[in-house]
Structure formats: structure tokens, C-alpha cells
N, C-alpha and C positions, 0 to 999 in steps of 0.2 A: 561501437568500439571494436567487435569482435572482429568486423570488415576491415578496420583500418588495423588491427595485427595482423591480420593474414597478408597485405598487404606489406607492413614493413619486415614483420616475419620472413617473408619469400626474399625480399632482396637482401636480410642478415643471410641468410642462406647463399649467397650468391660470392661472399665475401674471400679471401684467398686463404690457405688450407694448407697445414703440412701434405710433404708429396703422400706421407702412406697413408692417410687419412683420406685420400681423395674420395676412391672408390666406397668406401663406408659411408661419406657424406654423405655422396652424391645419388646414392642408392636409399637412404631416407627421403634425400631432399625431393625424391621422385614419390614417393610413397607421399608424402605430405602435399604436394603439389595434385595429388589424383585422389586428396582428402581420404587416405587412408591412416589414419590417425594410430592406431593400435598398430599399426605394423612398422609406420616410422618410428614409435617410442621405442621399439625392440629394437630397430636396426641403429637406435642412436646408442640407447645404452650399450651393444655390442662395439661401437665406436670407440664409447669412454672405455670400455674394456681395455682398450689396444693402446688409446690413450688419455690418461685420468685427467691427466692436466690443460688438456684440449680448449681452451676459452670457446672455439667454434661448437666444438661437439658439446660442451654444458649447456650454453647461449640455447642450439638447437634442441634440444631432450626437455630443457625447462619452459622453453616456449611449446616445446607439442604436450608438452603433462599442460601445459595450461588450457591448451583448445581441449583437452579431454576433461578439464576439471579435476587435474588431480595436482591442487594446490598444494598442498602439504609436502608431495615429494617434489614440486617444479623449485621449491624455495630453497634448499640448500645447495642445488645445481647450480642456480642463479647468485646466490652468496658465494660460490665459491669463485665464478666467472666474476661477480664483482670483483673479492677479491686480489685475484689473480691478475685483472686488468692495472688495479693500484701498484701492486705489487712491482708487475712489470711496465708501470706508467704509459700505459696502453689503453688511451680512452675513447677509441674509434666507436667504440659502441658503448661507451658508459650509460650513454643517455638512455639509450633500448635496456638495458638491464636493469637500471633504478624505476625506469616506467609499467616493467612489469612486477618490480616486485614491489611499487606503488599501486599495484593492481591487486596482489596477493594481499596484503595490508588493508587493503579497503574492503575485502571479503569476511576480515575475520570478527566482524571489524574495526581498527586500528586509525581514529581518522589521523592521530596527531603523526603516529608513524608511517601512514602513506603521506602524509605531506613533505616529511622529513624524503622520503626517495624522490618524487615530484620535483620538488627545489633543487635536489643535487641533479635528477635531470635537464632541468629547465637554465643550471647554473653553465653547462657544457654545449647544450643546443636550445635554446632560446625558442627555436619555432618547434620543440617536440609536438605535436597538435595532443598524441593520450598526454601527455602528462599536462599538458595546461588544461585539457578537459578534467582531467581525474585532478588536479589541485583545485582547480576551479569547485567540482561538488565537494571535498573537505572546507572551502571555504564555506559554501552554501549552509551544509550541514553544520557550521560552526557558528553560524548568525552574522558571517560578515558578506552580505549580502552585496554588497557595492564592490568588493574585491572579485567577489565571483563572476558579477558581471563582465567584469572588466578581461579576466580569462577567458572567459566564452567567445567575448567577442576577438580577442587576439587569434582565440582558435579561429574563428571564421575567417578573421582577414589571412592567415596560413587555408586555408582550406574550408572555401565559401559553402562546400556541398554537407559537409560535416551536420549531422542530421544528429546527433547528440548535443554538439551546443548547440544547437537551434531549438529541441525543445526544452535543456534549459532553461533557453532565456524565454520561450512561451510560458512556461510554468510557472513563470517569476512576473508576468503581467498580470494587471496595468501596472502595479508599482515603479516598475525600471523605465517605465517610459516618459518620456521630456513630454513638452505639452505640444508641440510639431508633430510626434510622433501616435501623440492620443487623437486629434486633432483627424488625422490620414487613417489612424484606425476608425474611429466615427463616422466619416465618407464612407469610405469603404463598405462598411455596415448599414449606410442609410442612416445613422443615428443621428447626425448632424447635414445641414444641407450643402450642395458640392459646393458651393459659393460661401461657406460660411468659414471666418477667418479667427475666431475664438469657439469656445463652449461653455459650458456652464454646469454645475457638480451634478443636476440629474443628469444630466448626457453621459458624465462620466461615472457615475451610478449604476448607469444603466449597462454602458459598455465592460465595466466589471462583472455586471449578473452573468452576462451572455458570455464573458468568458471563463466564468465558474462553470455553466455551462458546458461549454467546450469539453473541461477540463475530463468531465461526468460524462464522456461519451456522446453529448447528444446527437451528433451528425447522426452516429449508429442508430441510439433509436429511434430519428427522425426517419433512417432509412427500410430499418424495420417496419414500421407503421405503415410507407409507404409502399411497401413490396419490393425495397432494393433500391426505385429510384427516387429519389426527393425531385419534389417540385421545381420545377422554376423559379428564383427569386425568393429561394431560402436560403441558400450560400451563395459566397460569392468565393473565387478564385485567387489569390498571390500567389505571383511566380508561376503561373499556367504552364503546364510541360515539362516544366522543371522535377530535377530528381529531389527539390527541397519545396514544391510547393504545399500550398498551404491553403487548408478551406475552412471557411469561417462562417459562424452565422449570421445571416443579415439581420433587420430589424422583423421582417416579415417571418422570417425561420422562427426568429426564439416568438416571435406572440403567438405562432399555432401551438409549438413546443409547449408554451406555457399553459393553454388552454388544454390541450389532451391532458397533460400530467393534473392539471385540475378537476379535469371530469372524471379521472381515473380517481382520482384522491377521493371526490365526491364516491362514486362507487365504491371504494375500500371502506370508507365510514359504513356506507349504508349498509354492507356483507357485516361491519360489525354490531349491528343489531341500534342503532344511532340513530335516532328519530331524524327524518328530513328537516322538518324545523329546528334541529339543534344542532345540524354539521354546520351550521354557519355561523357558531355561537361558541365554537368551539375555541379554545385557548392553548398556546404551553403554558410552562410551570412556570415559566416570567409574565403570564397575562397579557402575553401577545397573542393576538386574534391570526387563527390559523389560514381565513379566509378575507379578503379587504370586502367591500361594500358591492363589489360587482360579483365576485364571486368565484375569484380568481387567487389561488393560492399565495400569501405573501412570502418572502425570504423565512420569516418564523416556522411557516406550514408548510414551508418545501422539507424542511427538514424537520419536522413533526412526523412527516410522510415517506420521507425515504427511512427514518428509524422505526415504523409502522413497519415499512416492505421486509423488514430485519427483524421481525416481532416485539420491537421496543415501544411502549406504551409512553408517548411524551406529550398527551396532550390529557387538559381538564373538561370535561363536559356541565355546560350547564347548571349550577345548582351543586356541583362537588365544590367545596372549600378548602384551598390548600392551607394548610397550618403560616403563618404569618409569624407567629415570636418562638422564641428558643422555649421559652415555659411551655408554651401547648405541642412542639414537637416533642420535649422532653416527658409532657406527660402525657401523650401520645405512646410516644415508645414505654415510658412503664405501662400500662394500661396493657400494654401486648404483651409484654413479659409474665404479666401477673395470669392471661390467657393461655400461658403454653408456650410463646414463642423466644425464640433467640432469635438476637443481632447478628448477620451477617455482613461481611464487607461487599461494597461495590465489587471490587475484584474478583472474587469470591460469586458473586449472582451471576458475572460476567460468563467465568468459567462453568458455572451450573446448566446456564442456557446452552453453550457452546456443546458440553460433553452431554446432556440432556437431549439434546435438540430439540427443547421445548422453546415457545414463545414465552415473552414476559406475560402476554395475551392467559394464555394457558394457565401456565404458573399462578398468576393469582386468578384465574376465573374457579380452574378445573381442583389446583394445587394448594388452595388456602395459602400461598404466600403473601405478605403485604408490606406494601412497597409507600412511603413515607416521603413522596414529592418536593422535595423543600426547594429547588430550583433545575433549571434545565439542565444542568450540571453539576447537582447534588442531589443525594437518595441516600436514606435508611432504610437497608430491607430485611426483615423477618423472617424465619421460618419455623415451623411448627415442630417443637423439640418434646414436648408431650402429650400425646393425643389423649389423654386422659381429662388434662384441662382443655384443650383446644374445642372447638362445635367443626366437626367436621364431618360432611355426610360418606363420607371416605373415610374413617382414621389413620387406617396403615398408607394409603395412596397419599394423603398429604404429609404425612414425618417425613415420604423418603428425598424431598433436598434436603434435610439433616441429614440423612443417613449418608448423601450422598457427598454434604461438603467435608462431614467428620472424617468419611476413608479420606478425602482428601489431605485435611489437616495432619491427618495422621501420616498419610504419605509423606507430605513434605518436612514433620518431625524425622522423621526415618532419612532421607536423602532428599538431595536438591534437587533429583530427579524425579518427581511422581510414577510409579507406576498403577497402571488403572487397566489396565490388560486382562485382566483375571480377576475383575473386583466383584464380580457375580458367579465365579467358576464357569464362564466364557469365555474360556485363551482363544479361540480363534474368533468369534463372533460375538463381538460385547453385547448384551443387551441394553437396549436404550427406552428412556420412558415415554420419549414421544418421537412420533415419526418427522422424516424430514421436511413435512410443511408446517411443523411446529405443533401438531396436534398429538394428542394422548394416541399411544400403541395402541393396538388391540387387544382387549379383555383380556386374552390365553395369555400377550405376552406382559401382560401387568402382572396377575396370576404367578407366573411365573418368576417375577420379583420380586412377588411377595414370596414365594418361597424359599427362592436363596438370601433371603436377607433375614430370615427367619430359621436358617439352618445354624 
């Protein structure tokens, strides 16, 4: 998007100009043009100095506060150049003006009101390419998927190279695609044979994983793994040469992909202390098996695994029983209350690990917290609110995610804004309870939190 303002930007610059204006423009427009950014916004606003009303000189000053990011001041410039265009029914550039400040709108952000500028764009110049891109993601973001499409590709047929709706519309497959078009991606891939004139739902199963895939980087760490260059006859090329081409994985690419990230998955289990004969026994919190019969990660255990690599704990081992009825969660969770602990919310555990930088791992190995599985996308979690009843070979080391969700709580009673800057008497370097691989500090600096929270 930013390529294609700079582009229509330089030729609004190019537009004709009161006479005394000339000089002032044209002396920005040189600054801007040799991406001196800060020194064209000065030489604009000395513009509007000379003259306020200038449509060229706002148009210009609100377009360069935009490539600087300084939205807030680009919007009034741009409302008043709107203005002034209605005003003096002068709609040579309307379209450019409502597009960027369908741009500004989309920042703050406002989907319903960047639509609203996009349409009054789109109503004057039909082929604006940002504004059917930028309507285009308010539709996406709005769940009307099939409208969005439909703008994307208008932007292509206006402007083929357009490398924002094109990943768009990647990010939006397989769905948006006819069955011609699933078909050609299959070939392509190897997943179906060059001769072959239908498919069938594993094919197109399968052509979804690999483009989940995709989505997850993995050319990257296919490239990685192989020191930069991937093999032969792991991707295959569209559009060769082109400024829009496109590489994709073939069938051979995702089954090594899928074998490394397995073997790695196997080694993560086994670093966490997982008996060999139980990583394959393993389950989520829905009783799907992390590993299939060969021993190859399924769709359940890809993501078992990548929430693992983030220190989230989503799988059952052998022999743990997840609670099944509401009666045994519920007395479950008394059972812990009557132990010391308090209920905390998911949000809440989310933000403990985050500003903690502890693992869920940690947290309940090292931390006494305890975390109540009820589905892969449901948890009740605990934490230790009196060490007095609590069994903790720690006491004060496992209360402090109490301590640490209550400043919280209390923060956000106080203002919408938390501050946690200073919640240890560490304004310049907060101290944290576990280091950034998720593991407990060092002793001195536990030690140490044990004392400012005990002051």
C-alpha cells in the first residue's frame, strides 16, 4: 500500500498550483521526492502559512504526515482539503483524499468509518486500486467474505502486480476457491495427478494443511533447516520471474516438513521428562491423540506443539484423567479453594505468563498453580492466595501470582490503563520471576522479590 501512495502521491504533487505557491511546492515536492520526509512536512506547512486555503498544499502536508506516521495531525489537513474540494465542487482529487483518510480510519481503528471514505472514493473513481484494497479488508474484517473477494480482485484486474490483494486473496484459501481452481492448485502441488480431471475431500484436506502451512512460515523453516536452500522438489514456482510470484509447497516439501516438526515434537516431550513409551499415548483436552499410528504428528498435536513451543501445557499424559461432568469440576475447584487457592480468570493466567515470563510448564511445576483442563479451549486456573493452607515447598515463591494478579486487579480498579512500571520499586528495570525461556530467575533475583513484596 505504502508503494502505491508514494506513487499516486508524487503525481497529486504534480497537479497545477496557484502562481505564488509555485516555488513553496515545488521545493517540498523535491524534498519528498529525495524521501526527505521531515523536511518536506516543514517546507509544506510553511506553504499553508502563505496559504491556508491551498487544497494542493493540505492534500501535500497530509499526505507526507502520513508516510511519517503522524496520523492525528495528517486528518484535519485532509478534512479540510475534503472540505474545501465540496465546497468549491472541485472533485479532481476527491478520490485521493477520502482514500487516505480511509487509511487514517482503518489505523484507529474505525472499520465502519473507513468504509464510509472508501465508498465516497470508490463512488468518483471506480478503479481507485487503495480504496477497493482498503474496502475490500473492512469487508474481510466484517465477515463478508465473498464482497471482499470480489474487491481484491477488481483491484487486480486495475493493477495485476498489486501484491496486497494478492495476499489477500492467499490468505483467504482454499475457501474462495471454485473447484477448477482447487483442482490446478493440486497439480501443481503433486497432490492430485497431472491427468486427473476431479478430486476428492482427502486431496482437498490435504491441500488446506499445506496451505496452513504456508500461512506458518514454512518455506522459512524449510529454509532454515536446510542452510538457505531447500531441495529440490519441495516447492514448486507461479508466475516464475514475476514481481507477484509465488512459491508453494509441494507434496514432497510438506511430508519432510511434517516429519522434522515431528521428530522435534518427539524431542520436546522427551526434554520434558515424558517417558518414550508415553509420547505416543499422549492426548489434548478433547482426547485426540497428539501422535497417529506411525508416529507422525496429527492436526490435534501440531497444535498441542506449537502451544508447547509458547509454554502452554495442552496435552494429557497417560493415566491423568480430565474431569468429564460439571459436579467433579465443581468439586474439583472447591477442593482447591478449601487448600489456599483462588480462581483466577483465563485472561488473567494469560497476562501472568506474559508479564511473568514464566511457562504454564513452570507455573504449575515450579509455582503450585493448578490448572483445571476441562477442554482445549476451556481452563479453570488457581492460584495459591494462602500459603498457610496451601503444601508448598516454596510458601512465599508460590503466592506471588496472587500477589502479582492482585496489583493487577487493583491497577485496573484505579484506571483503564494499568501501570506495572514500578510494581517492585523497579522504574527503570522491572523485575521478573522467570527468565525469558520460561524458567524460574535466579535465586538472588527471587530473593529479591521476596523482599520488595514483603516491604
Amino acid at each position: 500500500m505504502k508503494k502505491l501512495f508514494l506513487a499516486v502521491f508524487s503525481l497529486c504533487l504534480c497537479i497545477n498550483i496557484a502562481a505564488e505557491n509555485v516555488a513553496c511546492l515545488n521545493l517540498g515536492k523535491e524534498s519528498f521526492n529525495e524521501k526527505e520526509f521531515a523536511h518536506a512536512e516543514e517546507v509544506f506547512k510553511d506553504c499553508l502559512k502563505q496559504n491556508p486555503s491551498d487544497i494542493n498544499v493540505l492534500l501535500s502536508l497530509g499526505g507526507t504526515q502520513i508516510v511519517l506516521g503522524k496520523f492525528n495531525e495528517a486528518s484535519p489537513h485532509l478534512l479540510r482539503a475534503r472540505q474545501l474540494m465540496l465546497t468549491n465542487k472541485s472533485l479532481s482529487h476527491f478520490a485521493y483524499v477520502n482514500s487516505l483518510l480511509g487509511d487514517i480510519a482503518m489505523r484507529k481503528p474505525d472499520i465502519k468509518e473507513a468504509a464510509l471514505y472508501y465508498d465516497a472514493a470508490l463512488r468518483v473513481q471506480p478503479a481507485n486500486i487503495n480504496s477497493l484494497v482498503g474496502k475490500g479488508i473492512t469487508e474481510e474484517k466484517s465477515g463478508r467474505i465473498n464482497e471482499a473477494v470480489s474487491l481484491y480482485r477488481r483491484a487486480l484486474a486495475v493493477d495485476f502486480t498489486n501484491i496486497v490483494a494478492r495476499e489477500r486473496l492467499i490468505a483467504l484459501e482454499p475457501d474462495i476457491l471454485n473447484d477448477e481452481e482447487l483442482l490446478l492448485s493440486m497439480k501443481e502441488r503433486n497432490i492430485a495427478d497431472p491427468a486427473a480431471s476431479s478430486f476428492n475431500e482427502q486431496e482437498k484436506a490435504l491441500l488446506s494443511k499445506m496451505l496452513t502451512a504456508e500461512k506458518n512460515k514454512a518455506m522459512d523453516w524449510l529454509s532454515g533447516k536446510y542452510g538457505g536452500k531447500i531441495p529440490k522438489g519441495f516447492i514448486v514456482e507461479r508466475d516464475g520471474g514475476k514481481i507477484y510470484a509465488r512459491k508453494m509447497l509441494t507434496l514432497l516439501g510438506y511430508e519432510d516438513l511434517i516429519n522434522h516438526l515431528s521428530a522435534e515434537a518427539k524431542q520436546f516431550f522427551l526434554d520434558r521428562k515424558i517417558l518414550p513409551g508415553d509420547i505416543f499415548k499422549l492426548k489434548n483436552f478433547d482426547g485426540k491423540p497428539v501422535f497417529d499410528d506411525k508416529g507422525i504428528l496429527t492436526d490435534e498435536g501440531m497444535d498441542v506443539y506449537t502451544k508447547g513451543l509458547n509454554g502452554i501445557i495442552a496435552y494429557v499424559k497417560p493415566g491423568e484423567l480430565l474431569p468429564s461432568t460439571i459436579a467433579e469440576i465443581d468439586a474439583l475447584a472447591t477442593r482447591y479453594k478449601k487448600q489456599g487457592y483462588s480462581e483466577i480468570s483465563t485472561p488473567e493466567f494469560l497476562w501472568l505468563m506474559r508479564h511473568t515470563q514464566c511457562s504454564e510448564e513452570t507455573l504449575l511445576k515450579d509455582v503450585n498453580v493448578k490448572v483445571i483442563n476441562i477442554s482445549a479451549a476451556i481452563k479453570r486456573i488457581f492460584v495459591v492466595s494462602d500459603e498457610k493452607k496451601a503444601f508448598c515447598s516454596n510458601p512465599f515463591l508460590c503466592i506471588l501470582p496472587y500477589y502479582y494478579i492482585s496489583e493487577e486487579r487493583k491497577n485496573k480498579a484505579e484506571s483503564n490503563v494499568p501501570v506495572y512500571s514500578c510494581l517492585f520499586g523497579e522504574c527503570s528495570v522491572e523485575l521478573k520471576l522467570c527468565l525469558k525461556d520460561g524458567t524460574l530467575a535466579s535465586k538472588a533475583t527471587l530473593e529479591k522479590l521476596v523482599r520488595e513484596f514483603k516491604k
